[in-house]
C-alpha positions in Angstrom: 0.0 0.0 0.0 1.4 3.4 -0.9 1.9 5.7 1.6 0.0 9.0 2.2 1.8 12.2 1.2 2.3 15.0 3.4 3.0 18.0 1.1 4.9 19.9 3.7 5.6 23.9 3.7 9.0 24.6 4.5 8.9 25.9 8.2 9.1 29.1 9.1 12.4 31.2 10.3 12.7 30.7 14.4 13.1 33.8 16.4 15.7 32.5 19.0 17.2 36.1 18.9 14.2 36.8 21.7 15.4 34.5 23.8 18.0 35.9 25.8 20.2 33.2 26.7 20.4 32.3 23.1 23.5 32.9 21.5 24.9 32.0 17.5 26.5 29.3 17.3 30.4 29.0 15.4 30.2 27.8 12.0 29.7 23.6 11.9 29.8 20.8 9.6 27.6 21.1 6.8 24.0 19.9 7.4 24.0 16.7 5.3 22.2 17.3 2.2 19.5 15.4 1.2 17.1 14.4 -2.1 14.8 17.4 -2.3 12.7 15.1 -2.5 12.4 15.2 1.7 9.8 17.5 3.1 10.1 18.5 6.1 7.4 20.1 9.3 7.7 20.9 12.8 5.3 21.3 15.0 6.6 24.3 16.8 6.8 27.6 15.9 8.5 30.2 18.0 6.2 33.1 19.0 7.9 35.4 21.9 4.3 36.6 22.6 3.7 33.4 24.3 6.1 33.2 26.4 4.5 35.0 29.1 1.0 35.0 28.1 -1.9 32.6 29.2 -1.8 31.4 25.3 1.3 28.9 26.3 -0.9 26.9 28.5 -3.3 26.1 25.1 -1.9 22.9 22.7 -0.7 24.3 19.6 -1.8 21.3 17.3 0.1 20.2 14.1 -1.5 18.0 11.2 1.8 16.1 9.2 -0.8 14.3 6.9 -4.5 12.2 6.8 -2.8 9.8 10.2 -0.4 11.8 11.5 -0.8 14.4 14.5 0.9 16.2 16.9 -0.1 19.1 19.7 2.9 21.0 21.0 2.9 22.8 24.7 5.1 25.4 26.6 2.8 24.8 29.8 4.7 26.8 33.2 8.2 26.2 32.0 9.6 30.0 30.8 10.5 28.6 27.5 9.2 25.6 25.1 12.3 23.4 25.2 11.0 20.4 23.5 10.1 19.9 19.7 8.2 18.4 17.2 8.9 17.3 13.7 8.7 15.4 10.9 10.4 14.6 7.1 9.0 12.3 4.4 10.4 11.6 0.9 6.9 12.6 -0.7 7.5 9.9 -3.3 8.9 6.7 -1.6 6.6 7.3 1.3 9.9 7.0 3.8 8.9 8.7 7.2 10.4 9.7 10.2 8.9 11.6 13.4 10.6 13.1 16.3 9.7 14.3 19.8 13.0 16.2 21.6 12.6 16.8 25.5 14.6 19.3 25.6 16.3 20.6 29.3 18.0 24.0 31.0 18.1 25.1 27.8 17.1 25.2 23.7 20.2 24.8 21.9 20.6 20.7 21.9 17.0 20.4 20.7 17.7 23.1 18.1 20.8 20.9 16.7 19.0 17.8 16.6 16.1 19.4 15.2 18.1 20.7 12.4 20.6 18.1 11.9 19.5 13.9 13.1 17.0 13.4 10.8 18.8 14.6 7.7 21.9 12.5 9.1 19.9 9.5 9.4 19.2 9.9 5.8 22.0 11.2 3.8 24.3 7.7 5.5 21.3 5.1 5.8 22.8 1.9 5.2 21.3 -1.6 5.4 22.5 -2.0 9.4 20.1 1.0 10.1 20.6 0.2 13.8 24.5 1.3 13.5 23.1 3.9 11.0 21.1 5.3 14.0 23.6 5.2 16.2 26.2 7.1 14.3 23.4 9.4 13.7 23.4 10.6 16.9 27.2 10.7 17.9 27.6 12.2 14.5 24.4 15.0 15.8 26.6 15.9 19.5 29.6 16.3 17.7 28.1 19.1 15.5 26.8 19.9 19.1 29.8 19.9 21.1 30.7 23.0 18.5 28.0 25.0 20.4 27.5 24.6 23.6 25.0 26.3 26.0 24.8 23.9 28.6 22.1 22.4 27.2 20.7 19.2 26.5 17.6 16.8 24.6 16.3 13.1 25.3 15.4 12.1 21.8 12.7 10.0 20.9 12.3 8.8 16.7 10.3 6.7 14.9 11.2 5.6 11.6 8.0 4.2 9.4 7.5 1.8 6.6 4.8 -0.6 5.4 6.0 -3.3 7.0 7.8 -2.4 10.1 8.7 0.5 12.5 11.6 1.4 14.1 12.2 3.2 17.4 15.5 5.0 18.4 15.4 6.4 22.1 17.9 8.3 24.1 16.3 9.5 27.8 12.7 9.4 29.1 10.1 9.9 26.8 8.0 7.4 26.1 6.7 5.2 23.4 3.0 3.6 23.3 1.3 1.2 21.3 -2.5 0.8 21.9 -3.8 -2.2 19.9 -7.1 -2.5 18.4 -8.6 -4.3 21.7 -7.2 -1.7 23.9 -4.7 -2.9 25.3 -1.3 -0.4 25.6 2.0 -1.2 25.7 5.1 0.9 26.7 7.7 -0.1 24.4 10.7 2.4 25.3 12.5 2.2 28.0 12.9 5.0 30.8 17.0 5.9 30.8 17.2 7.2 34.3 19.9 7.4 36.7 17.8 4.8 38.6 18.0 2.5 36.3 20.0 -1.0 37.4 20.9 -1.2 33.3 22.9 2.4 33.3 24.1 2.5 36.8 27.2 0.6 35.9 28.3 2.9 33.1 27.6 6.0 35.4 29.7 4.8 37.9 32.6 3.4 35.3 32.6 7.2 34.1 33.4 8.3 37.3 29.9 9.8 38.7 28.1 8.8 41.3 24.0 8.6 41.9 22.4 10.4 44.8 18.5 11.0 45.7 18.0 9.9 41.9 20.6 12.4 39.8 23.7 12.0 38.5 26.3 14.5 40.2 28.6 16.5 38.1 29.9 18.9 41.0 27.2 20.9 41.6 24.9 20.0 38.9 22.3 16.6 39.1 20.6 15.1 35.7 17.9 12.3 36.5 18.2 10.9 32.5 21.0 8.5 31.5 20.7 8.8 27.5 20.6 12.2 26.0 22.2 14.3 23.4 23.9 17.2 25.2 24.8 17.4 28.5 28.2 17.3 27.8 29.4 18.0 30.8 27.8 14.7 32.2 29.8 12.8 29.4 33.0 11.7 31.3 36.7 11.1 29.5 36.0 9.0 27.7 36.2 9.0 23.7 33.8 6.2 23.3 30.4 7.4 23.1 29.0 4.0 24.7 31.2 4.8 27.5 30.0 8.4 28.5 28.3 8.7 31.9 25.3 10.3 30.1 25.7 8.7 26.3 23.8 9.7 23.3 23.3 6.3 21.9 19.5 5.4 21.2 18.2 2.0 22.6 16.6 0.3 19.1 13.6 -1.7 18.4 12.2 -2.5 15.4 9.0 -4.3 15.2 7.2 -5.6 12.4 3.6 -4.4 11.8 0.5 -6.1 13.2 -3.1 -5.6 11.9 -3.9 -5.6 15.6 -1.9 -2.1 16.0 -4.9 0.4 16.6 -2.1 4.0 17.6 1.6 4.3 18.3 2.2 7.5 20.6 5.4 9.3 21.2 5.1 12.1 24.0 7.8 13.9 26.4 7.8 13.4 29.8 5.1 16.2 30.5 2.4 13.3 30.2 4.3 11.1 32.4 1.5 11.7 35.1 -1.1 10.6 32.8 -1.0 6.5 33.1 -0.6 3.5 30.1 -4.3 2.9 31.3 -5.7 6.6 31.0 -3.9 7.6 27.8 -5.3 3.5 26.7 -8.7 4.8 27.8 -8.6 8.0 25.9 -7.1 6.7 22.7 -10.1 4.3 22.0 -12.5 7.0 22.7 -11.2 10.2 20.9 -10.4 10.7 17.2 -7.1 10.5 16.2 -6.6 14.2 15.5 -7.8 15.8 18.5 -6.1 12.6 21.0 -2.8 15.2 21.0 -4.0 17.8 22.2 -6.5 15.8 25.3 -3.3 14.3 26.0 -1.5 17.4 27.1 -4.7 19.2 28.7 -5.3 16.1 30.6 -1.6 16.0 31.6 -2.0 19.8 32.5 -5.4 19.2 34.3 -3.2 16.4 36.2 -0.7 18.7 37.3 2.0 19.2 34.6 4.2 21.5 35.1 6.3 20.8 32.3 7.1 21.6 28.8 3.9 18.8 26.9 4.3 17.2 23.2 2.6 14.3 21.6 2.5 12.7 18.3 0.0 10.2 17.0 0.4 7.9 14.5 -2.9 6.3 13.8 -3.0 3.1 11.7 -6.6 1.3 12.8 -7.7 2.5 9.5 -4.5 1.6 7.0 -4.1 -2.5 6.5 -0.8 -3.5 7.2 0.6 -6.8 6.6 0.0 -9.4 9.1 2.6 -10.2 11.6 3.2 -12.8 14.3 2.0 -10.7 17.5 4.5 -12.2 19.7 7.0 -9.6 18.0 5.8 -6.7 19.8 6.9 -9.1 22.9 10.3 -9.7 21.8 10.9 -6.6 20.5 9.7 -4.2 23.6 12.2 -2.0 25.2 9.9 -2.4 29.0 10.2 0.8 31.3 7.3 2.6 33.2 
């Protein structure tokens, strides 16, 4: 089955200049250049009015094509620090989404935003998993050029007609809610908690207290990230860093039991598997974003909110053996 078309506008210039504690970044590598072929669309766009106004607390929603949506909000937070996008090749139907949870503050977001996805694509190979991994080394080495401080957990999905694929550095999380309504989380939470990363924090030469990783004075509760470089250790292996950039990978073929694959930021984390279950079998696909992140807000938020749908109840896919999405599940919470 062919895929849908987007028929994308090139986005539109972001202001960072209003945010103070922006500044240029030196000259980088190229960004990779890519078939023109690629649309691209994010579903932010910086508007300084908001940042103080009562219109950041209202999801601004984003429509990448007919099952494909996304709702983006600033919430309390002084600035939005997480992002929303998305690039297809309009004519091979190749599609990739991203959420960024961005942290104290926008430039690691910015980068990735500007620069993974076309990586990705201009060096895909046929081991796509090393492909994604060298993706986002590759991404906070352009970073390490500019660096504010900042960093992003990074959360993709790669689609095709017969599988997708799910690269994840940090803790946003992944949901698949099939057709019976029954969700699944299939990302897993990269915290400094986390028996799996303690090891390599420790063999970096930080240490875990009350949750965070300690780098002198400064604490980060994620593991996997792209930034953060002060977290990162001396090491020149990136699978050796305290903090590392490398994605966990999944790939799972597709099921004709798959109903809606989420990917949100943190901000909904006090929303439950069983509520955002609830809500996905009850509200279209295109207004589920945004009832996401009110819901999260009504809950208590206080956080920086995305969330992108992919609906495919309606779109046959080829039929898989449904113990893959058992195999291939990343756990977390």
């Amino acid at each position: 089955m062919a895929a849908p078309s987007l028929n994308f506008a090139p986005p539109p210039p972001l202001n960072l200049s209003a945010i103070k504690s922006f500044k240029e970044p030196p000259k980088t590598d190229p960004i990779p250049t890519i078939s023109p072929d690629y649309v691209f669309k994010s579903g932010y766009t910086f508007d300084e009015t908001q940042i103080y106004s009562a219109a950041r607390f209202t999801p601004t929603a984003t429509k990448f094509n007919d099952q494909t949506f996304g709702a983006i909000m600033q919430g309390h937070r002084q600035n939005q620090e997480d992002r929303l996008f998305g690039i297809e090749n309009d004519k091979t139907g190749e599609k990739y989404f991203c959420v960024l949870d961005g942290h104290s503050g926008i430039g690691a977001a910015e980068c990735v935003k500007d620069r993974l996805l076309q990586t990705i694509i201009s060096t895909k190979t046929e081991d796509f998993k090393s492909t994604l991994e060298n993706a986002f080394i590759e991404t906070e080495k352009n970073f390490r050029e500019y660096n504010d401080g900042s960093g992003t957990c990074v959360l993709m999905v790669s689609l095709s007609e017969k599988n997708i694929t799910i690269a994840n550095s940090g803790d946003c999380r992944a949901i698949l809610v099939t057709s019976d309504g029954t969700a699944s989380v299939l990302t897993t939470r990269h915290s400094a908690t986390n028996p799996d990363e303690t090891k390599r924090i420790s063999d970096a030469g930080f240490y875990i207290e009350d949750g965070y990783i300690h780098s002198g004075c400064n604490g980060l509760a994620v593991s996997r990230s792209i930034g953060d470089l002060i977290f990162k250790g001396f090491s020149s292996d990136p699978f050796k860093h305290g903090v590392t950039c490398i994605p966990e990978v999944i790939t799972l073929e597709s099921n004709d039991s798959w109903h809606t694959l989420l990917l949100m930021s943190d901000g909904c984390d006090n929303l439950s598997i069983d509520e955002i279950a609830k809500l996905t079998m009850s509200i279209s696909a295109n207004d589920l974003s945004s009832t996401i992140i009110k819901k999260a807000l009504e809950a208590g938020s206080m956080d920086n909110t995305s969330c992108l749908i992919i609906s495919m109840n309606h779109s046959p896919v080829p039929k898989a053996d449904a113990s893959a999405i058992a195999a291939g599940g990343g756990g977390g919470s």
